[in-house]
Structures are given as structure tokens and as C-alpha cells.
N, C-alpha and C positions, 0 to 999 in steps of 0.2 A: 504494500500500500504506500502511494508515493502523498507525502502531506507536507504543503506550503505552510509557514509564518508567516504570519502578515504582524507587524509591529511597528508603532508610529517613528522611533527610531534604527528600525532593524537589528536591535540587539534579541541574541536570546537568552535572558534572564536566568529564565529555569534552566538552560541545559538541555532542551526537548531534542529528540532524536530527531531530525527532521530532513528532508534533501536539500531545503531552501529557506535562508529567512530573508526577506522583503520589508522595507518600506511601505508605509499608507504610500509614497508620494511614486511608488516604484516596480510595483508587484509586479511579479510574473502571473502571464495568461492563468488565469485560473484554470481551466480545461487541461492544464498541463497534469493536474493533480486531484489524485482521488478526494480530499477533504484539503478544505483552506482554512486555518484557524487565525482569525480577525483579534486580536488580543486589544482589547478596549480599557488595559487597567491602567496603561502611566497617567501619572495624574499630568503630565505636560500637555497629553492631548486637551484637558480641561483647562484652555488658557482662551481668553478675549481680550486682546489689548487695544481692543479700539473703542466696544460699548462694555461701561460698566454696570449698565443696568438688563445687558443679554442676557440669556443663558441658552438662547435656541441658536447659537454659532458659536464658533472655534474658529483660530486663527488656523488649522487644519482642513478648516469646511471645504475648500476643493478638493482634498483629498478623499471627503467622505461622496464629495460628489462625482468623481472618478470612478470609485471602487463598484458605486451605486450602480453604474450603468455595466461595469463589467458583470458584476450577478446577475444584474438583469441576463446578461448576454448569453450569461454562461448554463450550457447543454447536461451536461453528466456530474458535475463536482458535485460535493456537497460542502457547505459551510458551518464551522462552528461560531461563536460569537462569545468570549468570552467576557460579560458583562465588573467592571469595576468594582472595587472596595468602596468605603464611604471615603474617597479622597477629598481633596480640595480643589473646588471650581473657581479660578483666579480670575477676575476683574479687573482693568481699571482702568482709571482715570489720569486725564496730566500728571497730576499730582497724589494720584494714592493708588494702590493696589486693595482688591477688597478679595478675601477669600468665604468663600458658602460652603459649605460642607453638601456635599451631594443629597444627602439623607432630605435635604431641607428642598431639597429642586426636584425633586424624583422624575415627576410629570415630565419638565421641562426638556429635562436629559431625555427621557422617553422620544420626546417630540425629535429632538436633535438625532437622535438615533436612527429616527426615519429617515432623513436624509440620505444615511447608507444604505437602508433599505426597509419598506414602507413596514412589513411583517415587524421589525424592531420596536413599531411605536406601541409596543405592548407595556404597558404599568406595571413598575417594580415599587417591590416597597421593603423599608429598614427593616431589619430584624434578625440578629446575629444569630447563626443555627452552623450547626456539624453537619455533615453526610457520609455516611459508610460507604466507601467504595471497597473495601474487602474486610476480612474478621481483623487486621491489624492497623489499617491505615483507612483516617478518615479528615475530611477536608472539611475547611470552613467556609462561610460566606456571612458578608456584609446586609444584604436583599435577597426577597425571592417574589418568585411570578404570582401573579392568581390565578386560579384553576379556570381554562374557556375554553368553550368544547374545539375550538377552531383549531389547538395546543394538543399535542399527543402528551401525556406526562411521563417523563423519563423516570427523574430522580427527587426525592423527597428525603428532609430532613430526619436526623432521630430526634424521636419522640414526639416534635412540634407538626410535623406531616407537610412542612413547608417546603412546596414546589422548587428544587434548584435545578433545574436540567428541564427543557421540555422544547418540543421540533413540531413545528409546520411544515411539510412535505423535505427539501432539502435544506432548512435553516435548524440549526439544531442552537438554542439558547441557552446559557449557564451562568448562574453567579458564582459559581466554586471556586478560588482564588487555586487554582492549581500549581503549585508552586516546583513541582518537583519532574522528572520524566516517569518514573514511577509513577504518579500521582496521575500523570496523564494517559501512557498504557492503559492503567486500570479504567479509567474513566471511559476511554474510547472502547473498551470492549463493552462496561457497565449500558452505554447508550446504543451499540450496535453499531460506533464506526469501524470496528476493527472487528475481524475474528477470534474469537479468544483459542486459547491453546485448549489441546484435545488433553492435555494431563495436566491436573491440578496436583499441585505438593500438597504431603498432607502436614497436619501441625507441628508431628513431629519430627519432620525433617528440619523445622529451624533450631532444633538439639543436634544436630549432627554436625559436628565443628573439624571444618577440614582446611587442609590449605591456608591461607590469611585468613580465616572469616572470623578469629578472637579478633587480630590487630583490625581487622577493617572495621569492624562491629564496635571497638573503641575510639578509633577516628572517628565514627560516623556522633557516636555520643558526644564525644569531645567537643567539635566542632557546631552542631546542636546547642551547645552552653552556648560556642563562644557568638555565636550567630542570633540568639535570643540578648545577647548581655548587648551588642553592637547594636539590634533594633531599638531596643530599652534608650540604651543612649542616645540614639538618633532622634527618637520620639522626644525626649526632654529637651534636646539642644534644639528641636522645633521651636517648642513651646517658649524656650527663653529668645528664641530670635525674634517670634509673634510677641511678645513681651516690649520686647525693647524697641522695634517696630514704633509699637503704641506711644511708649515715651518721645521716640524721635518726631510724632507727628505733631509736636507745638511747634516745630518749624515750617507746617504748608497749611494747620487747619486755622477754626476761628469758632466763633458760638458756644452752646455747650460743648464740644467735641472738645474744644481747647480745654475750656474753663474746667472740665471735670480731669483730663489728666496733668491740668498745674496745678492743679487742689490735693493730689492725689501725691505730686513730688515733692509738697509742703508735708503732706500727711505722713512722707516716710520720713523723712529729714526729721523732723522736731517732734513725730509720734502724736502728732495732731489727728484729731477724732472729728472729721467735719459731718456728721450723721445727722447732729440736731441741729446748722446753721441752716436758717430756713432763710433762703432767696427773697427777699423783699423788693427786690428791681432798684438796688441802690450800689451798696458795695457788691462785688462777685465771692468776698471770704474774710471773715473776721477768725484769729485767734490770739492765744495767749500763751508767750513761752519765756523759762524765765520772769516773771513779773511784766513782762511788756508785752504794750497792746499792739495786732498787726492788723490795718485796714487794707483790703486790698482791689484792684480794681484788673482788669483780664480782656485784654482786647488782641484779636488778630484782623489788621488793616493790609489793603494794600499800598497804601503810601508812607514815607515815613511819619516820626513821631512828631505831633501838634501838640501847638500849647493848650488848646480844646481837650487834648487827650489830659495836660495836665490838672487845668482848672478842673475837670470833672470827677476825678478821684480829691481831689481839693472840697469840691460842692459835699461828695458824700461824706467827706470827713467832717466838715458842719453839721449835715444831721447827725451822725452817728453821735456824734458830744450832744445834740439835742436831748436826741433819746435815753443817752447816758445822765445827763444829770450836769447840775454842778461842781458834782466833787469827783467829777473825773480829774486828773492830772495831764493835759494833752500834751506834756513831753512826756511822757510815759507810752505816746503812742507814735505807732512809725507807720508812715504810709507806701507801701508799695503798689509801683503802676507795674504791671507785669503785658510787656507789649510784643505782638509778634508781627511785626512792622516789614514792609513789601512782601508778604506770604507769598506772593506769585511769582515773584524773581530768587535763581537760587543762592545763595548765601554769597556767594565771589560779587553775584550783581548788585548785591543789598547794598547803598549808601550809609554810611556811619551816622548814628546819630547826632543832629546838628550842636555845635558847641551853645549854642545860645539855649536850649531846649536843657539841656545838662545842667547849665548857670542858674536858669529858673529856675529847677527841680530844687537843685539845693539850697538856692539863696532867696526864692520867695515862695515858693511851694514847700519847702523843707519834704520832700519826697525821695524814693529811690526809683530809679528807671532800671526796671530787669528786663532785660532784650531775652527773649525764649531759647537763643544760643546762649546766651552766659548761663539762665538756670540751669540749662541743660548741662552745661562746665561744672557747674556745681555740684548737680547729683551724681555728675559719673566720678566725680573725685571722692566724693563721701559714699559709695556704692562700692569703690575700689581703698576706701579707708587711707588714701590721702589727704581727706581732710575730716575735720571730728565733726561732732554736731556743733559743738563749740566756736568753730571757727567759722561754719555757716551761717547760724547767729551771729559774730560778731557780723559778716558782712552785708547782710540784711538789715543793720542797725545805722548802717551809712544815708547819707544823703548824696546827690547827687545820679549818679550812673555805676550799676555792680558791672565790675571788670576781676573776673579770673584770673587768677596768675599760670603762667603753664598751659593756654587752651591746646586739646588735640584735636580739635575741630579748625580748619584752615579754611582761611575769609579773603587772604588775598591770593 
């Protein structure tokens, strides 16, 4: 049995035994090959860098519209489709990349699916399950189909009885992350693409220890750990990348989106608890560290910093001593304007904040101006334990304009 790969970068991952791996953008005639296996899991093929409000294209779509017409075309083959994990579906915009977990789009992928071929735009849905494909080895999936009569049902989960394998005349559908040649073997005979062998081993022949099968049998474990320890890690240095990400976008966003993760790099810095400061549509964040009061005011512009921007953290620092009473002490309190000034130009193009706007700040507004790169200097130095909380405080207690010492963020 002669069986093509079809993979969006022609790698083959698992090691499959195969005569050809291919390209979405490059495939061999399909007709060449008793079964074509469409491998749909890198999450690269889930990439739209043009609309970030898509999900029915891929920067890949003429390749799904190529292949499309080849199945069309195609006489004798049959097609497998291996359907994705719950990856990330990447988005974006000029300035931001947005990532959806698939789980959250099912439909929409569905719809996109048709594009390569119309029988694809079948409804999948989340739901983590096993499947037995022999007494020792069983596979897992992210999704499974729902039962319609139009669908032959192949393969079903244990215990949940959720659909992962099911064919419409020569399209054969699976969520099964098959990861291994093993894994696939079994599979192909499991569904009928392959023959299976006329002699089955019995159990007790995996006691029978001949030739290498102690040492290969502890390679295979060995390498198992270290293959699980490597995912593990991979998964969390995602997650701190998506992390930091978020911190780094005081430098393109503005509105809430800013306001909540500068509140958030106050909140780690000084262990400040802003849960109960209720939004009044005055200041953006009041706390108290040390004995001293911090009023603070949260703007991302596209032009640089105005004296408009200053007077107004000025205006709410009146009412706040309104509201407070007489026997506040207002050198007790320190105003911060925290600006994130030309968001649409990238940092090299940003103009420095003008000396006269500085000169206000400190000598009639008595204010500090934090540019969203300096705080940003800030917490990655007290993140990285260069600088203490202490020394953060002190420089949040200035007037004027907060300047870094050491930035590793480059401006010119």
C-alpha cells in the first residue's frame, strides 16, 4: 500500500512509514497513492495575519484551495484527515497578535475546513477522551464528531462512546493525535485502510526477551520521561512568554486594556491589592505604600505628552483632597501620570518627552511623568531582583520625569 503525507510544512513529525511527505503548497498527484493523509494539527497552519477578527481563513487558504480541487479530481485514492488538538488560532492586528484556543471557534474551523473539502464542514466538539486501538496502546484526542447517519462510525472513545474516526464514502475523519508509526499501523488497519496481518502475537510473547528487546525496551522508557519532562517544559515557557506578552502591551495599547495591566505592575511591585478601588471616572488608581498616598492617572495617546494631560491628573488630585477631608496632609501624597505617549509609532520613532512638559511636572504640577517604557525598566529590574521594592518606591517619590538607570530596552 503506497501512502502520501500531506503536511503544511512537509516535515514528518511522527516518523510514519510512508513513500512521500509533501507540502499543502506541493503535493504529489494524489492518484499516485492508495491513501493521502492531510495532517491538519500544526498549529502554524492556524495563523491570519491580515484579519484579526477571521477565523474562516488562513494565511495557507490557497493551499486548502488547491488540494480542494485535487480530491475533487481525484478517481481511486482515499483520504485520511487528521483533524487538530485544541491549538492556538493566531490573529492579528498592526499592533497585536490575538491567540483563540480552537475549542472556542469549533464551528468556524469547521466552516474553514470546507474549503478543502465541502464533506469536512462536519461539527466537532471539545472533549478530551482515549481510544483503544489494541489491548496495549491507546490514543488520545482533543474533539470528537457527532453521530449522522450520512458518517459510517469507525472508532469511538472508552467508556464516553465519543465518535473519533468516522468516513463518508472515501474521506475517512479522525481527531486521534496519532503521534507515533505504531500508532498509525494500528489505526489504518483499526479503520480498514490497510490489511491487517493474518497472525496476531499472543500476550505472551511480549515475555519473550530476545536479542536487544531488554536494552530497546529501556531506551524506549527512558526517552518517554525525557520526552514528557521536555513537553512539560515547553508548555510553561509558553505560558511565561503569553505572560510577558501581556506586560509588554503598555507599549501599543490604551483604555482598560492598559489601565488594568499598569495597575497590575503596581500590584506586584508594592503588593498592592486594587480589588476594592472602585472607578469613579476620576483618578485611574489610588494606593498607599509606606505611609504615602499615590494618585494616579493612565493614558495611552497617540501624540506626545500635553500639559492637558498634566492639568488633569492635577484637576483629580483636587477632588481627591475634596473627598478626603481637611486633615489630609497633600505632601504626603505623590501624583503619578503614567503615559503611553505615540502608541502607534514604534519606540526608535517615539519623540522624547518635551523639556518644558518635565519642568511643569515638577515645578508647578509637582507630578511624576512615567513613560510605559520606563515602568516597564522598572519591573523587569525588580522581577530580575536588580532593584528592591525599596528603590522602586524611592523613584516613584520623585517629581518630575522617572528615568531608569541601565534600560535594556533600546530607543535610539
Amino acid at each position: 500500500m503506497k501512502v502520501q503525507l500531506v503536511t503544511v510544512s512537509g516535515r514528518n513529525y511522527g516518523e510514519f512509514y510512508v513513500e512521500e511527505v509533501n507540502t499543502f503548497s506541493s503535493p504529489k498527484s494524489f492518484d499516485m497513492f492508495d491513501v493521502n493523509i492531510i495532517d491538519l494539527r500544526a498549529g502554524l497552519i492556524y495563523v491570519n495575519g491580515e484579519d484579526n477578527n477571521d477565523f474562516s481563513s488562513i494565511d495557507c487558504i490557497n493551499d486548502f484551495l488547491t488540494m480542494n480541487n485535487m480530491i475533487i479530481n481525484s478517481r481511486k485514492s482515499k483520504f485520511l484527515f487528521i483533524y487538530p488538538r485544541n491549538v492556538k488560532f493566531i490573529t492579528r492586528s498592526p499592533y497585536k497578535e490575538y491567540q483563540t484556543p480552537i475549542k472556542d471557534i469549533a464551528s468556524q474551523v469547521s466552516t474553514l475546513f470546507s474549503r478543502l473539502n465541502k464533506e469536512l464542514d462536519l461539527d466537532f466538539y471539545f472533549e478530551r477522551t482515549d481510544t483503544k486501538l489494541s489491548d496495549t496502546v491507546r490514543t488520545s484526542a482533543d474533539f470528537y464528531f457527532p453521530e449522522r447517519d450520512d458518517f459510517e462510525v469507525l472508532l469511538q472513545s472508552i467508556d464516553s462512546d465519543k465518535v473519533t474516526c468516522c468516513k463518508k464514502d472515501n474521506l475517512f475523519l479522525t481527531t486521534l493525535d496519532i503521534l507515533t508509526d505504531e500508532e498509525l499501523q494500528l489505526f489504518l488497519e483499526k479503520v480498514g485502510l490497510k490489511a491487517s496481518s493474518n497472525a496476531v502475537a499472543p500476550d505472551w510473547m511480549n515475555k519473550v526477551m530476545l536479542f536487544d528487546d531488554a536494552e530497546q525496551s529501556k531506551n524506549i522508557k527512558e526517552n518517554e520521561v525525557q520526552i514528557k519532562c521536555c513537553q512539560e517544559s515547553i508548555a510553561e515557557s509558553k505560558d511565561k512568554l503569553s505572560e510577558n506578552s501581556r506586560f509588554k502591551s503598555i507599549l501599543y495599547t490604551s483604555g482598560d486594556e492598559l489601565v488594568d495591566v499598569v495597575k497590575d505592575i503596581f500590584s506586584k511591585i508594592f503588593d498592592v491589592d486594587f480589588s476594592e478601588f472602585k472607578d469613579k471616572k476620576k483618578e485611574d488608581f489610588t494606593f498607599t505604600f509606606n505611609n504615602k498616598i499615590f494618585i494616579g492617572e493612565i493614558k495611552g495617546v497617540n501624540q506626545n505628552i500635553k500639559t492637558t494631560n498634566l492639568a488633569q491628573l492635577d484637576l483629580h488630585f483636587e477632588y481627591f483632597k475634596e473627598e478626603r477631608g481637611d486633615d489630609l496632609d497633600k505632601n504626603n501624597i505623590h501624583k503619578l501620570l503614567v503615559m503611553n505617549h505615540q502608541k502607534d509609532k514604534d519606540l526608535k520613532s517615539r519623540i522624547p518627552v518635551d523639556q518644558q512638559q518635565i519642568d511643569m511636572a515638577k515645578n508647578k504640577y509637582y507630578l511624576l511623568i512615567i513613560e510605559t517604557v520606563e515602568l516597564l525598566e522598572m519591573y523587569d529590574k525588580f522581577t530580575r531582583r536588580e532593584m528592591t521594592q525599596e528603590e522602586c518606591f524611592n523613584l516613584i517619590c520623585q517629581n518630575g520625569i522617572l528615568n531608569v538607570k541601565n534600560p535594556r530596552i533600546k530607543r535610539d
